[in-house]
Each structure stands twice: as C-alpha cells, then as structure tokens.
N, CA and C atoms of all chains as a GROMACS GRO file, in nm:
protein
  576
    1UNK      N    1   4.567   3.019  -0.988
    1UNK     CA    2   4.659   3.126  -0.952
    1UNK      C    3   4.607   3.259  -1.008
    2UNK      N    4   4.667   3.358  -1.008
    2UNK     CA    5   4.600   3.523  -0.989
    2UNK      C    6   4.744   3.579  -0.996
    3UNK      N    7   4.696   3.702  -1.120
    3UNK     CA    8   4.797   3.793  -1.135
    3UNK      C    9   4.766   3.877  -1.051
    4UNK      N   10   4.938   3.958  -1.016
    4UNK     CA   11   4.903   4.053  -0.917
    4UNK      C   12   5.011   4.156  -0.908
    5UNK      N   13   5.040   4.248  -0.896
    5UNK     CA   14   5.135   4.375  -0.863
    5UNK      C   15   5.165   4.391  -0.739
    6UNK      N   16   5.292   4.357  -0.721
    6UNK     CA   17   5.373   4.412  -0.583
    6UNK      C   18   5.335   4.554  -0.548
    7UNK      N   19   5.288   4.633  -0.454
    7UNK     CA   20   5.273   4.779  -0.400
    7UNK      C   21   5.282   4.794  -0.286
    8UNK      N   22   5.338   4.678  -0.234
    8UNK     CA   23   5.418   4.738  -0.107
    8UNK      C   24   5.457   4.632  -0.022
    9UNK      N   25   5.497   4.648   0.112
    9UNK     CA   26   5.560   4.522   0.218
    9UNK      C   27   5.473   4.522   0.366
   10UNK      N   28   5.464   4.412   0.406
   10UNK     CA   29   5.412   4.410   0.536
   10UNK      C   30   5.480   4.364   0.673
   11UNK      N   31   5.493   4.462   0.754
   11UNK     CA   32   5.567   4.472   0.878
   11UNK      C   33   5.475   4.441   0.971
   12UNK      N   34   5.543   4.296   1.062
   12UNK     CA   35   5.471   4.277   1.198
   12UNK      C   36   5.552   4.233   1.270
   13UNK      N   37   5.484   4.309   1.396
   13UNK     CA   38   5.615   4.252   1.493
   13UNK      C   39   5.517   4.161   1.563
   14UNK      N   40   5.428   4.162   1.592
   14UNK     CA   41   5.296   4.058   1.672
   14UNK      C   42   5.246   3.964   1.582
   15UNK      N   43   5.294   3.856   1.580
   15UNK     CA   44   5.201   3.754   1.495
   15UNK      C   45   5.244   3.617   1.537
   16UNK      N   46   5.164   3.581   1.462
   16UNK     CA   47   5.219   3.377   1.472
   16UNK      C   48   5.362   3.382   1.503
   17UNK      N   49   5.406   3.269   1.608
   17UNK     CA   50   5.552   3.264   1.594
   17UNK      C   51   5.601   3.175   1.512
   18UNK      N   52   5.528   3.107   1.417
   18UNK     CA   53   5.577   3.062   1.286
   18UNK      C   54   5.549   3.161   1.191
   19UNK      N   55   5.536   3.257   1.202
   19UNK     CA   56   5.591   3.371   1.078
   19UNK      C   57   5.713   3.408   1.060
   20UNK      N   58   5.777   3.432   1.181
   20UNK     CA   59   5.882   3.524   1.230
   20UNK      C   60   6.008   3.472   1.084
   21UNK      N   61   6.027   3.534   1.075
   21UNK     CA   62   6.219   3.562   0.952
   21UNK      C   63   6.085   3.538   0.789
   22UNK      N   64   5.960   3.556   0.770
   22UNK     CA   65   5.908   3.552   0.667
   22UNK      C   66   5.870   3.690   0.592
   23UNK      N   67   5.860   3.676   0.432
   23UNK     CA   68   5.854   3.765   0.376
   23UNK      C   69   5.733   3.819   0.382
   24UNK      N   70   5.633   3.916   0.422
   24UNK     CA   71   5.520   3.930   0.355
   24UNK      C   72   5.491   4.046   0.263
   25UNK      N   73   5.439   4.059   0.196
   25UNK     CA   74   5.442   4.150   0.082
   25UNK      C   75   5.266   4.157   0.032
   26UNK      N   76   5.279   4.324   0.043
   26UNK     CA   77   5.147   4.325  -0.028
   26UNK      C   78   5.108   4.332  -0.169
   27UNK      N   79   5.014   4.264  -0.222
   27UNK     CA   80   5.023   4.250  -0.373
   27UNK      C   81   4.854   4.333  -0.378
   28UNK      N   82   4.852   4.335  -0.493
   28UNK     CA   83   4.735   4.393  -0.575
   28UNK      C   84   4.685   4.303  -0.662
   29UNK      N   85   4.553   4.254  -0.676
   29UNK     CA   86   4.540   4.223  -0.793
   29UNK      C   87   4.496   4.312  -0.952
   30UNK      N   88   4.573   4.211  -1.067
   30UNK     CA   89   4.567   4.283  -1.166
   30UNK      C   90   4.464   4.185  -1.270
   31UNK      N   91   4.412   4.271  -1.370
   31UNK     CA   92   4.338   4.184  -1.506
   31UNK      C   93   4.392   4.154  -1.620
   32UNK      N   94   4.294   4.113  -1.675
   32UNK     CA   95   4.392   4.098  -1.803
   32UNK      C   96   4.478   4.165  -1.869
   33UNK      N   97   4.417   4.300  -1.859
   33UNK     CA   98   4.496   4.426  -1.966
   33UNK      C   99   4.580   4.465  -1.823
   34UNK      N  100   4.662   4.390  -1.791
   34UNK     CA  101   4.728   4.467  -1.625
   34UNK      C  102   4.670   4.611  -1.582
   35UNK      N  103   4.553   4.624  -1.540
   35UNK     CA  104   4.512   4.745  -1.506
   35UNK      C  105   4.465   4.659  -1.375
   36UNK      N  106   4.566   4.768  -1.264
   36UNK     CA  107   4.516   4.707  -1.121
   36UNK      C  108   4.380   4.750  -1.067
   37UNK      N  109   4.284   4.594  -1.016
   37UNK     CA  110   4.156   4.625  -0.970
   37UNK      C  111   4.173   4.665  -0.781
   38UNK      N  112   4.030   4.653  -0.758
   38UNK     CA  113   4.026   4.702  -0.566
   38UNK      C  114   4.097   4.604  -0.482
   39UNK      N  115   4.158   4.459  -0.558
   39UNK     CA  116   4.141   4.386  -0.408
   39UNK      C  117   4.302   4.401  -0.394
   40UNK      N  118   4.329   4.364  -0.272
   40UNK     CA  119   4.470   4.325  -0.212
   40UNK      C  120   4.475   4.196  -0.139
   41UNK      N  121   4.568   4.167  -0.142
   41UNK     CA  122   4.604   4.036  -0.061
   41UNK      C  123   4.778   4.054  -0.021
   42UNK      N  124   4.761   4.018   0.143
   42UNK     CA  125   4.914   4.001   0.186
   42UNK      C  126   4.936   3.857   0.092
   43UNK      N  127   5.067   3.836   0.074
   43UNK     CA  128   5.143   3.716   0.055
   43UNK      C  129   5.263   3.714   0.088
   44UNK      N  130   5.324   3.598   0.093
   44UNK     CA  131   5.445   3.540   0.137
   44UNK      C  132   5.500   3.519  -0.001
   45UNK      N  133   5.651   3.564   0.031
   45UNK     CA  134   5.715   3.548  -0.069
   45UNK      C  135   5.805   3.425  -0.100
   46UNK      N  136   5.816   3.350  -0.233
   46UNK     CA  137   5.909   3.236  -0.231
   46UNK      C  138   6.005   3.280  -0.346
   47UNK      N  139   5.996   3.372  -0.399
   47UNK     CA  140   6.105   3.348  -0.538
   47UNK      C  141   6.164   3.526  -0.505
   48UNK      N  142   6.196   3.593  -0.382
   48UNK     CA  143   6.258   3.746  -0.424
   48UNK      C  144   6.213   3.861  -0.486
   49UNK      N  145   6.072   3.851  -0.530
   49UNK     CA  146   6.011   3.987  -0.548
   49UNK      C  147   6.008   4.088  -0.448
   50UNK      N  148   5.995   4.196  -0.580
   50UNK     CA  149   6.016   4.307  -0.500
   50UNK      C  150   5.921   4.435  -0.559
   51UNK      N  151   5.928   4.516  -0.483
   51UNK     CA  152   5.830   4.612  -0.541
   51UNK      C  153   5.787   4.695  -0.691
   52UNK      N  154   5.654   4.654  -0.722
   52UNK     CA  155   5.658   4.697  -0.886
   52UNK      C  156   5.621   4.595  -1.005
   53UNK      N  157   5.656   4.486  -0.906
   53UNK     CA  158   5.706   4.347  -1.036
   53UNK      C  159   5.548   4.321  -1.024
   54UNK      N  160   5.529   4.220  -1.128
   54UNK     CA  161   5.452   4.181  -1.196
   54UNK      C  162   5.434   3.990  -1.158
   55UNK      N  163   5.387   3.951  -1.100
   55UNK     CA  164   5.412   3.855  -1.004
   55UNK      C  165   5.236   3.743  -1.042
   56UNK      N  166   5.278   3.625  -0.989
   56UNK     CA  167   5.152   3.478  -1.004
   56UNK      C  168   5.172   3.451  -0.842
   57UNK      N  169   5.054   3.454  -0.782
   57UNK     CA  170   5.021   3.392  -0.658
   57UNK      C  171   4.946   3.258  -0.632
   58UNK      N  172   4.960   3.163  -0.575
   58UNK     CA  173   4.905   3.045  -0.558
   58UNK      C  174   4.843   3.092  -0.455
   59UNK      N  175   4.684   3.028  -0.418
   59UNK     CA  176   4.613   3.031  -0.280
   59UNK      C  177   4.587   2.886  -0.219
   60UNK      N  178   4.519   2.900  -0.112
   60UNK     CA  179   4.465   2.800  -0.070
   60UNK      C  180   4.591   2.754   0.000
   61UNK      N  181   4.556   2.589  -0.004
   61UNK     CA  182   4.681   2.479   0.133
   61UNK      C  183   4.799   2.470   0.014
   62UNK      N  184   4.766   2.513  -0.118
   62UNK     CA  185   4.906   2.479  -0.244
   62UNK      C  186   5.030   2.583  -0.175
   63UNK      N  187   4.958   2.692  -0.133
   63UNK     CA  188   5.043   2.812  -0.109
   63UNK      C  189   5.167   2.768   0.009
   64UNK      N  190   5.107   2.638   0.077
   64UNK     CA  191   5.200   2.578   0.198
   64UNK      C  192   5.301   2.470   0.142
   65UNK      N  193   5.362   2.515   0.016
   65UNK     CA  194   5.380   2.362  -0.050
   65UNK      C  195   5.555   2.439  -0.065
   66UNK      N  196   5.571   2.560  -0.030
   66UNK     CA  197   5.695   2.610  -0.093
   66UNK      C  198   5.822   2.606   0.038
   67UNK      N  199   5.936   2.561   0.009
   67UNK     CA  200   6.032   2.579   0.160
   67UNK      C  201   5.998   2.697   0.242
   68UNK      N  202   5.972   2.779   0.134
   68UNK     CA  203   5.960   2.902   0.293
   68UNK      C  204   5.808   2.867   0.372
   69UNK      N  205   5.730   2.820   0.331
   69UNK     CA  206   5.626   2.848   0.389
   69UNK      C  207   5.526   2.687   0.432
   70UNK      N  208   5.616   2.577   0.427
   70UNK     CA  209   5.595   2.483   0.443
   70UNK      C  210   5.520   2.459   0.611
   71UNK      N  211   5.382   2.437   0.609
   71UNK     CA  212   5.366   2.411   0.779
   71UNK      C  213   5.331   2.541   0.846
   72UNK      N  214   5.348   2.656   0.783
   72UNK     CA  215   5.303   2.782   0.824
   72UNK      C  216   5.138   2.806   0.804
   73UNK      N  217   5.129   2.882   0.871
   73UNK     CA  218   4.949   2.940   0.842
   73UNK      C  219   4.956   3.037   0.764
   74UNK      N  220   4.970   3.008   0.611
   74UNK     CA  221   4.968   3.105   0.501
   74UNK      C  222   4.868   3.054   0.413
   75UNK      N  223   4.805   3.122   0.329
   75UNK     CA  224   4.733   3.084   0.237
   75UNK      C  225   4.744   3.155   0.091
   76UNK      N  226   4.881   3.240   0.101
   76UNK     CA  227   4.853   3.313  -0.013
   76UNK      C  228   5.068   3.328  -0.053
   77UNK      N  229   5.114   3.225  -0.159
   77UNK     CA  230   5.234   3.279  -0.193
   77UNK      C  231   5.275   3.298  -0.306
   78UNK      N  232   5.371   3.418  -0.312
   78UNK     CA  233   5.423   3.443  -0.455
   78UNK      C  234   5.543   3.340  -0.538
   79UNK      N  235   5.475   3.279  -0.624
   79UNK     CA  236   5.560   3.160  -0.699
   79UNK      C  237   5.618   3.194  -0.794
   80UNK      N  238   5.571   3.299  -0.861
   80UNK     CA  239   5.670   3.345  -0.984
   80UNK      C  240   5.679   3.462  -1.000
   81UNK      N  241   5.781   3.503  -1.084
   81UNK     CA  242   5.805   3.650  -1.116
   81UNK      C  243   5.770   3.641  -1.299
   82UNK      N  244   5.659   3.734  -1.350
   82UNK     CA  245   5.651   3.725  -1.432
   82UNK      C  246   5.720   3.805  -1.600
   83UNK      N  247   5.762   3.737  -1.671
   83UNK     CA  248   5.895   3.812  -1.789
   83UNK      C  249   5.775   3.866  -1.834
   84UNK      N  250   5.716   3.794  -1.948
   84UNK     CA  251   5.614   3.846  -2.034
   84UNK      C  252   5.474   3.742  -2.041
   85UNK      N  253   5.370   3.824  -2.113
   85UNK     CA  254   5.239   3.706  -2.089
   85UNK      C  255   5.188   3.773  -2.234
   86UNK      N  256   5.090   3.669  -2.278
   86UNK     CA  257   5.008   3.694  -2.404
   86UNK      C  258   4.860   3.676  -2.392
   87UNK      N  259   4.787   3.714  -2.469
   87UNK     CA  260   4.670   3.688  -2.424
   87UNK      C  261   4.578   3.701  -2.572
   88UNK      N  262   4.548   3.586  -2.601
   88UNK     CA  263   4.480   3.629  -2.782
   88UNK      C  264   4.573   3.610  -2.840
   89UNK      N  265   4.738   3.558  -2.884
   89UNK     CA  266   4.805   3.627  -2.938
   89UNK      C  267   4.915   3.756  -2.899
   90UNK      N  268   4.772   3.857  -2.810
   90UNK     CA  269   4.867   3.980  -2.807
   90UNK      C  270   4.972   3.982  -2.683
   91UNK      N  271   5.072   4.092  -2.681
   91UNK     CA  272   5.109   4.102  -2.595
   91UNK      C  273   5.079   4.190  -2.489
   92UNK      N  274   5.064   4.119  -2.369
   92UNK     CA  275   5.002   4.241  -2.298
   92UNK      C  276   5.109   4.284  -2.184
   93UNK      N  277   5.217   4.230  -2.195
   93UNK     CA  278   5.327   4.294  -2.069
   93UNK      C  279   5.433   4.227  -2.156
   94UNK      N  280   5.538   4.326  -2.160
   94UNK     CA  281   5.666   4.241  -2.140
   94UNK      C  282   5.741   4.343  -2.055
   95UNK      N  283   5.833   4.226  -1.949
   95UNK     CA  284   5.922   4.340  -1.878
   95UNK      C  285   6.033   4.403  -1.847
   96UNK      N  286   6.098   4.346  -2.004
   96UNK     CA  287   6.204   4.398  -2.057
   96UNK      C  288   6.170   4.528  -2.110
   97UNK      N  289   6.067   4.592  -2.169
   97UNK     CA  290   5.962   4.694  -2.237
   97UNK      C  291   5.956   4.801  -2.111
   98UNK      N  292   5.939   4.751  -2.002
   98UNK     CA  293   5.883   4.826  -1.904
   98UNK      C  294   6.005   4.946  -1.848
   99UNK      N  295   5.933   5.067  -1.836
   99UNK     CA  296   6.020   5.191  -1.793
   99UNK      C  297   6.148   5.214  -1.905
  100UNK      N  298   6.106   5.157  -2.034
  100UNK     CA  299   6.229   5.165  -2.111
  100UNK      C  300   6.174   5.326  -2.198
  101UNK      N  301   3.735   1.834  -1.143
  101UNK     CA  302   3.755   1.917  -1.246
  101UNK      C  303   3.636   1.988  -1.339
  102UNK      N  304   3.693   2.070  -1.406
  102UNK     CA  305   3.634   2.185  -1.446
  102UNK      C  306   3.665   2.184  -1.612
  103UNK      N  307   3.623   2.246  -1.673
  103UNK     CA  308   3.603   2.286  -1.794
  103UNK      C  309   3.659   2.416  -1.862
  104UNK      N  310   3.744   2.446  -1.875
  104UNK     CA  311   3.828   2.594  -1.983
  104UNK      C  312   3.883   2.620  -2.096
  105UNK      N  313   3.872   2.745  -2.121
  105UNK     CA  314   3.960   2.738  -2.280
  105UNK      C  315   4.062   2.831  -2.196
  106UNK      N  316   4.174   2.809  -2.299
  106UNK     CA  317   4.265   2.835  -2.272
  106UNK      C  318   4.299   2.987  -2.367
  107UNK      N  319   4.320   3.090  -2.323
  107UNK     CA  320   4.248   3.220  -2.385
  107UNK      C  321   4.449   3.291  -2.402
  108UNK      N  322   4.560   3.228  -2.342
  108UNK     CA  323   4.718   3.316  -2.335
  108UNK      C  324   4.806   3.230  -2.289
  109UNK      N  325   4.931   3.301  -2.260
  109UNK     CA  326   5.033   3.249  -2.196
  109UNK      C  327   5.112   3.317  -2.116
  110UNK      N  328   5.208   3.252  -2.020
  110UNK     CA  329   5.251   3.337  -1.947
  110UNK      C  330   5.405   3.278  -1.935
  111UNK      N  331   5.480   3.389  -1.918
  111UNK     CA  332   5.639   3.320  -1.934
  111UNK      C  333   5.708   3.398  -1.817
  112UNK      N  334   5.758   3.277  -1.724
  112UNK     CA  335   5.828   3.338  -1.584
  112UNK      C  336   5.969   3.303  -1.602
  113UNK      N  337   6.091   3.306  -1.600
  113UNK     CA  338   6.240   3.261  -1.544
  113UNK      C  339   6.236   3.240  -1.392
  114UNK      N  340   6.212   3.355  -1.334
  114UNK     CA  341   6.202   3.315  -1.145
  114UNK      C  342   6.078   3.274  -1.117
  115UNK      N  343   6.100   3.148  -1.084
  115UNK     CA  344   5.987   3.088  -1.009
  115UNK      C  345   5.986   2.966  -0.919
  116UNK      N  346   5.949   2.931  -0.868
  116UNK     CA  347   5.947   2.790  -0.769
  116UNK      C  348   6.012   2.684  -0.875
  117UNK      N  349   6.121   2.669  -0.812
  117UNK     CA  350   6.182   2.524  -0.877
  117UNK      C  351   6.085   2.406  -0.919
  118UNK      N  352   5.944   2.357  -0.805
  118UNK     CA  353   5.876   2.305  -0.877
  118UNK      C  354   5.826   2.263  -1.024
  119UNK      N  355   5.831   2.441  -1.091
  119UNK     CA  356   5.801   2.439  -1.207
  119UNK      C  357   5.901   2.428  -1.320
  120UNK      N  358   5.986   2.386  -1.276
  120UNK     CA  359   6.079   2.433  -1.384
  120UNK      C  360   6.030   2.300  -1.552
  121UNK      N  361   6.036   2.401  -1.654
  121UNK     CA  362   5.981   2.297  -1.741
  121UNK      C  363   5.841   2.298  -1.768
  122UNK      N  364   5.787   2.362  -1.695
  122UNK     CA  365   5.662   2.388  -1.710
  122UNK      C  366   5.574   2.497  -1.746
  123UNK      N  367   5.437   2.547  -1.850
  123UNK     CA  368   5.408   2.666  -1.891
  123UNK      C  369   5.297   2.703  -1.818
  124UNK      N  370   5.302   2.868  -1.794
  124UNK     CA  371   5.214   2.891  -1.736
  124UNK      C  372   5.089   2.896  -1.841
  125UNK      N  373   4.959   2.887  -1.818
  125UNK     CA  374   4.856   2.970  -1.929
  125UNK      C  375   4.722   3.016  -1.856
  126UNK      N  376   4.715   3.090  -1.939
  126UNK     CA  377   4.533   3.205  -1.858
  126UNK      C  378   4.422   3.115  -1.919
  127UNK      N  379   4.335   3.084  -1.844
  127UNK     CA  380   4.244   2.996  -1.892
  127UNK      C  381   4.134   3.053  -1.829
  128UNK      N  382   4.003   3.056  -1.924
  128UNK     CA  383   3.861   3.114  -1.865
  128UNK      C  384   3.814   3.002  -1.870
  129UNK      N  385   3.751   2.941  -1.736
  129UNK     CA  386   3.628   2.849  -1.696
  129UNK      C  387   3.525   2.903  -1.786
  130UNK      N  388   3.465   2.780  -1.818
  130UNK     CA  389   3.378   2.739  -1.938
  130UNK      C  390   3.279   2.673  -1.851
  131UNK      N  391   3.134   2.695  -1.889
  131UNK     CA  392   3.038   2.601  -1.879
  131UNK      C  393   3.022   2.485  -1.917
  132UNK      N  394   2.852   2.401  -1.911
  132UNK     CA  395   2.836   2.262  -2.023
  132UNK      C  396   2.797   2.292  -2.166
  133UNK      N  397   2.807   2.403  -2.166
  133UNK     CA  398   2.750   2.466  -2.335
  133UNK      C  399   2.884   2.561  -2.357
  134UNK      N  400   2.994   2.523  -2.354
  134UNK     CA  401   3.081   2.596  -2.342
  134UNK      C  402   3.079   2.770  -2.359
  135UNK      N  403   3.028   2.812  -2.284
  135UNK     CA  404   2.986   2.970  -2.213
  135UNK      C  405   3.090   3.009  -2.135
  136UNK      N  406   3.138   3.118  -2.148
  136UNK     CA  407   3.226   3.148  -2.049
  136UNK      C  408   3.161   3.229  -1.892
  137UNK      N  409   3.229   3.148  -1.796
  137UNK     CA  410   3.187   3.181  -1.662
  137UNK      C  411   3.259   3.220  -1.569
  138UNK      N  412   3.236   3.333  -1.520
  138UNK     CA  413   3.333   3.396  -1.414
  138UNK      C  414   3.468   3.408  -1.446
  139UNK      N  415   3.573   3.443  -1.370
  139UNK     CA  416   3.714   3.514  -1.447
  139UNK      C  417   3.808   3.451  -1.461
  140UNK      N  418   3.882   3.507  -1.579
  140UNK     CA  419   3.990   3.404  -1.597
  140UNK      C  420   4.115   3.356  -1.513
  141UNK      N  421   4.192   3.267  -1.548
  141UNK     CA  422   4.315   3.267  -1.383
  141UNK      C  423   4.391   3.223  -1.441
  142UNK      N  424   4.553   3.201  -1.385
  142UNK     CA  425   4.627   3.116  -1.429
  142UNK      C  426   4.618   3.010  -1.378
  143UNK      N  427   4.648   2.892  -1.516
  143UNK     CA  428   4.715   2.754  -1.444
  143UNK      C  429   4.846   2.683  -1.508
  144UNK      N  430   4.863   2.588  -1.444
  144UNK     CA  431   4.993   2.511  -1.504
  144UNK      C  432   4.914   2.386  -1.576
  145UNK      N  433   5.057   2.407  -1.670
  145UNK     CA  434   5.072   2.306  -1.793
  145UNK      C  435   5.162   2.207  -1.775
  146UNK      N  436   5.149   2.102  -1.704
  146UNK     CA  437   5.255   2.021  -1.625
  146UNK      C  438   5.323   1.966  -1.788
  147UNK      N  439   5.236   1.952  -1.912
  147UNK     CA  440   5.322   1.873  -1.998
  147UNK      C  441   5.343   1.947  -2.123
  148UNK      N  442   5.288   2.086  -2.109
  148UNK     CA  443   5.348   2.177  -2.218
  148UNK      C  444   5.240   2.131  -2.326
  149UNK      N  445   5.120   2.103  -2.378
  149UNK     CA  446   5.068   2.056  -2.471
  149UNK      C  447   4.933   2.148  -2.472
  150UNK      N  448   4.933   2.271  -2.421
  150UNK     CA  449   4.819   2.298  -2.451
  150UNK      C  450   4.840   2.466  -2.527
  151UNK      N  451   4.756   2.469  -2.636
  151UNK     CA  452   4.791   2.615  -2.675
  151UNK      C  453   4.685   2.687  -2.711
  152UNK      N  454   4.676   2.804  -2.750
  152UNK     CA  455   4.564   2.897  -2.732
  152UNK      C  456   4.469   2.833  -2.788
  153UNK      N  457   4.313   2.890  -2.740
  153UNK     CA  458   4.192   2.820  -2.851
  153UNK      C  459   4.163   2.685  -2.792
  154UNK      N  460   4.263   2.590  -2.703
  154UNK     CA  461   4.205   2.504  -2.713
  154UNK      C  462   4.082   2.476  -2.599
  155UNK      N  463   4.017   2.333  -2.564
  155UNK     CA  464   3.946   2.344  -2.437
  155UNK      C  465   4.007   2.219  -2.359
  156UNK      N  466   4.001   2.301  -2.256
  156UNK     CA  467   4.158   2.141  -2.163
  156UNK      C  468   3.996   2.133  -2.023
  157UNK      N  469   4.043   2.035  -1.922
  157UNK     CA  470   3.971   2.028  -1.808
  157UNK      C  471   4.110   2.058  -1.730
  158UNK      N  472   4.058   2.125  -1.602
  158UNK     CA  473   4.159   2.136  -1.508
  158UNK      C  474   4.114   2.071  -1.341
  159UNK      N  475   4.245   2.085  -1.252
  159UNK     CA  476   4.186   2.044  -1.120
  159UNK      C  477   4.248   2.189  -1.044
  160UNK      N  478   4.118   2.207  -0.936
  160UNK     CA  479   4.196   2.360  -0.838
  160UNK      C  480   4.200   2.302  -0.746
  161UNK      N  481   4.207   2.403  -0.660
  161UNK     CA  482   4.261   2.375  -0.501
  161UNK      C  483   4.330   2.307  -0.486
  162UNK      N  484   4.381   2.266  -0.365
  162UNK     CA  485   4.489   2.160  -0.270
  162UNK      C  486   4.491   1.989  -0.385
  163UNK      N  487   4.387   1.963  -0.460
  163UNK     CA  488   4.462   1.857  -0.563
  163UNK      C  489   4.534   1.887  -0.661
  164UNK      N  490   4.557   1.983  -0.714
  164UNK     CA  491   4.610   2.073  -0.783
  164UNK      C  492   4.781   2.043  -0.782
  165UNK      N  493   4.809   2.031  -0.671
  165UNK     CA  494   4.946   2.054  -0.640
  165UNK      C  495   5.034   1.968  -0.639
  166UNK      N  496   4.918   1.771  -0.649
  166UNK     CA  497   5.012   1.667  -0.653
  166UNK      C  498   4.977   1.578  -0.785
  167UNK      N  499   4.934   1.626  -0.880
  167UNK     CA  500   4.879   1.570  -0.995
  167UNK      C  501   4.996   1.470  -1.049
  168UNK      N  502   5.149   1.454  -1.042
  168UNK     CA  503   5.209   1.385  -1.018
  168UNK      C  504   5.308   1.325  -0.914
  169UNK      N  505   5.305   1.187  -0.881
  169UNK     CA  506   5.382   1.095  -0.798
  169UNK      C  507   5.448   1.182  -0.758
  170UNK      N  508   5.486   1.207  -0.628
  170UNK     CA  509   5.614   1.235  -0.562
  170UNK      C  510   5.656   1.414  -0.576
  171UNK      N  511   5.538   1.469  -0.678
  171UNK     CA  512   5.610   1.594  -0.719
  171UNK      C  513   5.509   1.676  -0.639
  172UNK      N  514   5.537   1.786  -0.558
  172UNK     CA  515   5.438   1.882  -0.518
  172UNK      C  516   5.489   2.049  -0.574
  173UNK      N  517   5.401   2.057  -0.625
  173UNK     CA  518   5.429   2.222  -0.639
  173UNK      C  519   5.322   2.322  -0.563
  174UNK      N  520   5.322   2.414  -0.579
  174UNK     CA  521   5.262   2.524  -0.487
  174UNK      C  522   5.137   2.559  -0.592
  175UNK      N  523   5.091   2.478  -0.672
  175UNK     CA  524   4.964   2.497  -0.757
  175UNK      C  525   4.784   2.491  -0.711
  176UNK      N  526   4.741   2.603  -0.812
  176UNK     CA  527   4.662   2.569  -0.755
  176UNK      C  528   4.522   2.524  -0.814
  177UNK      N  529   4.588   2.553  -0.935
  177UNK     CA  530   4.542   2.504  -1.035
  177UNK      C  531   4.583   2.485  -1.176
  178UNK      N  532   4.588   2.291  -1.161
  178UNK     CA  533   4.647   2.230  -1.278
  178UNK      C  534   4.586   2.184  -1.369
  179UNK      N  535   4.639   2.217  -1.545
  179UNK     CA  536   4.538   2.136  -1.659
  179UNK      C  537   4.604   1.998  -1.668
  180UNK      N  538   4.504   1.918  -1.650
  180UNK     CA  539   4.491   1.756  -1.672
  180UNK      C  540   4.478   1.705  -1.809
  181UNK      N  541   4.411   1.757  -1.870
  181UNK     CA  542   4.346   1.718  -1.953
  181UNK      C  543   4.313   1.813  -2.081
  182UNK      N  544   4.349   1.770  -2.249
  182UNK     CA  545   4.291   1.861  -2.339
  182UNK      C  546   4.135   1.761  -2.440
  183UNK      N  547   4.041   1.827  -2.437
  183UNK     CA  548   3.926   1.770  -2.458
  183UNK      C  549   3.917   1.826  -2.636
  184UNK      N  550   3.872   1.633  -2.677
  184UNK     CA  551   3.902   1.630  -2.821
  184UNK      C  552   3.735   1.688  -2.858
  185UNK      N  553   3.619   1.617  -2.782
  185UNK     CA  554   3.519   1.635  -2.835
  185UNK      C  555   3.425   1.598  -2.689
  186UNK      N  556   3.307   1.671  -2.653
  186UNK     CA  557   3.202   1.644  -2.567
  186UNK      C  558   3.082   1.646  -2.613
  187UNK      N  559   2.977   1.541  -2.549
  187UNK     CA  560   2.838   1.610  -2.578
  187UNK      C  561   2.747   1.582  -2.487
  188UNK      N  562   2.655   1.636  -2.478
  188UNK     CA  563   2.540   1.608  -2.375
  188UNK      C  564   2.396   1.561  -2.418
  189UNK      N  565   2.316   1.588  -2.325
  189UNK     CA  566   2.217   1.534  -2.374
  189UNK      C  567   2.142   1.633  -2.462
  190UNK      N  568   2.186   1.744  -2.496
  190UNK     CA  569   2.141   1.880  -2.563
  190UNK      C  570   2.233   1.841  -2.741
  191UNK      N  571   2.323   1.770  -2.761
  191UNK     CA  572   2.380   1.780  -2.836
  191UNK      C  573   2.555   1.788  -2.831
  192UNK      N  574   2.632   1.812  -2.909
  192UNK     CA  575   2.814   1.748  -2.876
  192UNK      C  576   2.847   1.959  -2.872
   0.00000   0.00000   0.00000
C-alpha cells in the first residue's frame, strides 16, 4: 500500500458502465516526511474521504476486494483514512495537530 | 515473499472493516545482505506482533489479500512472517 493526499475528485460522465454511482478521487502520492512527490493516481473510494486527508491506497486485483468496488475494473482503492503515523519513533503526522 | 524491516507505524480509525484489529506498519524491502532496496510502503500486520527494528518477510500483490481462511481484505501487502535469524552462503 502507498501513502497519499487527497487533491481533488474525478468527474466522468463516459466510462465503464460498471463505474457509474462510484467514487473517484484523485490522490497524490506522499513520502515519508509527507512532502507530496510528482505522481498521481485516480482511486476509488471505500471508507468517505475527502479532500486534504491523509489517506493508504491498496493497488493491484486487492483494490477489487472492497463492497464498493467488488468486480469493477479498478486497480487503485482508498482503504483507510489515516489519524497519525510514526516513523523511527518520530512523529511524522498527527491529524488531530493539523490546521490547529 | 520478500524480505523488510520494519522502519514505523501507522494508526487509522476509518478504514475497511476488513481490518479492524489490525496494524498498519511502513516497511523498507531489504535485500540478501540485508541492504535496503527501493522504497518503503505500507503493510498489514494481520497479528499485531511486529514492531520497529524488526525484520519480518512479507507477501504483495493479489496473495496478499487472503493470507487467512475465509478472510479477504483489500491488501496488498501482508507481513507473514518475523525472522529470528538467516544466513547464506556468505555468512548469517
């Protein structure tokens, strides 16, 4: 899985007709020290994120394993919303901390 | 499977019911000389037993997701395994 930052949503009206009533959302990926790098990836959402958050994506056929996206042609979904993470010890996000 | 140390942790409340009970952690793939190789990622800790420093083996992709009977989660990469001691033909 891969950390990643919500920065925005994706609107289609032309696509698979097993997409249709699905979330997609564009994420960013982030590093260790959450400093967002170049790549993006659409994903499908399973747990209610929303823009800003701090989010874990599953790839590959795992990503087809969630009710929303069971049997769909997805390869990329958001499984968690993340509180806080450590790394060494330190802390490198918490998001109770955040915008406070 | 693969070879990592396990370098953090990660703590979600919303997440796929799958996991519930379960920890996330950042783990950097490790070589056979334990070297670190290419970038770190998250995985799941299906039994909660692994903590910083240590070196676990994991499984990615699509096996990832049924490492136990009957349970599927949306993983994609799970630690199996925490490794007490290895060696090769170079030495342990």
């Amino acid at each position: 899985m891969f950390l990643a930052k919500v920065v925005g949503s994706v609107v289609s009206t032309q696509k698979d007709p097993k997409l249709v009533g699905l979330k997609l959302l564009l994420v960013q990926h982030l590093n260790l020290d959450i400093e967002p790098t170049k790549s993006f990836v659409v994903a499908a959402d399973s747990v209610g994120a929303g823009n800003g958050e701090v989010v874990v994506c599953a790839t590959g056929s795992s990503a087809r394993l969630t009710e929303e996206t069971e049997g769909l042609p997805v390869d990329a979904v958001i499984m968690a919303i993340v509180d806080s993470m450590d790394i060494h010890g330190q802390i490198k996000y918490d998001k109770s901390q955040e915008g406070a | 499977m693969n070879l990592a140390k396990v370098i953090g942790s990660l703590w979600a409340t919303q997440k796929h019911h799958s996991f519930i009970g379960m920890k996330f952690c950042f783990i950097q793939p490790l070589n056979e000389k334990r070297e670190e190789v290419g970038n770190p990622l998250i995985a799941i800790d299906p039994d909660n037993q692994c903590g910083t420093g240590e070196t676990v083996f994991y499984v990615d992709g699509g096996d990832a997701a049924t490492i136990k009977e009957g349970h599927e989660m949306p993983s994609d990469a799970t630690i199996v395994g925490i490794v007490d001691s290895m060696s090769t033909d170079e030495g342990s």
